[in-house]
C-alpha positions in Angstrom: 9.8 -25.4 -0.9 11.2 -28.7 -1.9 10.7 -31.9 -0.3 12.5 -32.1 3.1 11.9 -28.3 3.7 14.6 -26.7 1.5 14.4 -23.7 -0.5 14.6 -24.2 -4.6 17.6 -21.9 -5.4 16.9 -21.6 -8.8 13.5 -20.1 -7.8 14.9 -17.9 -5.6 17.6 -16.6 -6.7 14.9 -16.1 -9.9 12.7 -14.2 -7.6 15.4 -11.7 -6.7 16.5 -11.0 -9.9 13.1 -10.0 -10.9 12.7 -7.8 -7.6 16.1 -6.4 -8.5 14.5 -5.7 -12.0 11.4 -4.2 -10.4 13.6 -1.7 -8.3 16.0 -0.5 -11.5 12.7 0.3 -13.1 11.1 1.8 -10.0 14.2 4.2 -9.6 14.4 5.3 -13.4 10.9 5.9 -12.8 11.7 8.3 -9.7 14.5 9.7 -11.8 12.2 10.5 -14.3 9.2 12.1 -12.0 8.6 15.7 -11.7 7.1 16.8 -8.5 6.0 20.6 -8.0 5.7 22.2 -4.7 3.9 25.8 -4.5 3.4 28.3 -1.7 1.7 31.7 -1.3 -1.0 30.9 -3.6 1.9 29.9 -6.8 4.0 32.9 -5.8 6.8 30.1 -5.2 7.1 27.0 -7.1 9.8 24.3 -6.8 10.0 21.2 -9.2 11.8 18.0 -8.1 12.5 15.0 -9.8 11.3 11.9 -7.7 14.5 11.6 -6.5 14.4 14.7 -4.1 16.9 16.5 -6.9 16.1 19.8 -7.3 14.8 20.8 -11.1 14.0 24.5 -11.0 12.9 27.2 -8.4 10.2 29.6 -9.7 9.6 33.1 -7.6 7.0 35.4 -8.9 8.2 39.2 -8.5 5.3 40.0 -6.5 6.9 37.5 -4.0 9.6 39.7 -3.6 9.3 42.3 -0.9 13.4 43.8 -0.4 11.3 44.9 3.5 10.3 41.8 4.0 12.7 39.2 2.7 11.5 36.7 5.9 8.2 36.2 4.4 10.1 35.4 1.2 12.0 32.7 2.5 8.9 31.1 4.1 7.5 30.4 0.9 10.4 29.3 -0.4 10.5 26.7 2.8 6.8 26.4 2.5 7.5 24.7 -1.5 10.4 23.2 -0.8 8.6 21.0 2.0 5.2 20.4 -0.1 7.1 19.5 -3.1 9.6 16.9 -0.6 6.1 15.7 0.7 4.9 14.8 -3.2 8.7 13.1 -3.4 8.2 11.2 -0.5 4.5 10.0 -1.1 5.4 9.0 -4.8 8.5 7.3 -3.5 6.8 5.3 -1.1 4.0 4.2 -3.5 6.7 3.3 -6.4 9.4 0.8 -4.1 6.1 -0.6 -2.3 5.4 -2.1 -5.4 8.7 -3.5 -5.9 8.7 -4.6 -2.4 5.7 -5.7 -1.6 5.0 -3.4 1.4 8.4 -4.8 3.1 10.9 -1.9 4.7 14.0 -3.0 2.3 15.8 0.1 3.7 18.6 -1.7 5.0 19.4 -3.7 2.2 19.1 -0.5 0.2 16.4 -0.2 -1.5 
C-alpha cells in the first residue's frame, strides 16, 4: 500500500494480469491432460482430457455379457466416475496454483 492506505493501481491491476496469465496457462494445461478411469480390473477404460471432455471409451469383449448387460454398465459408471475423480483432483491442484488456495468460482475461474 501507498502512503495514506491506498492501493497502487499499477501494481494491482499488474498482479491480476499475471493471475489472469496463470489461469490461461492453467486451463490449456487441463485442455491438454489425459485422465484414464478403469473398472473391472481394465475391462472398461475411459480417457478424459482435464477438462471433464470425454476422449475415448475402451470396453474389452470379455466385458460384454448380452445376459448381463447391467453388470456392463456398472463398469462403464464405475470408469466414468474414477476417471471424473482424476479430473477433479488434477483440476483442483492446477487453479490452486493460480489462485493461491482462494475459491475464485464465482468470478469464474
Amino acid at each position: 500500500m501507498r502512503p495514506g492506505g491506498q492501493p497502487n493501481m499499477q501494481n494491482l491491476m499488474a498482479q491480476a494480469q499475471k493471475m489472469q496469465q496463470l489461469a490461461a496457462a492453467a486451463e490449456a494445461d487441463l485442455a491438454a491432460a489425459e485422465l484414464t478411469g478403469n473398472a473391472g480390473g481394465g475391462l472398461v477404460t475411459v480417457v478424459l482430457t482435464g477438462l471433464g471432455e470425454v476422449k475415448s471409451v475402451r470396453i474389452d469383449p470379455k466385458a460384454v455379457d448380452p445376459e448381463d448387460i447391467e453388470s456392463l454398465e456398472d463398469l462403464v459408471t464405475a470408469a466414468f466416475r474414477n476417471a471424473a475423480e482424476a479430473q477433479r483432483e488434477l483440476a483442483e491442484e492446477k487453479r490452486g496454483a493460480v489462485t493461491g488456495g482462494l475459491d475464485l468460482g464465482m468470478l469464474g475461474f
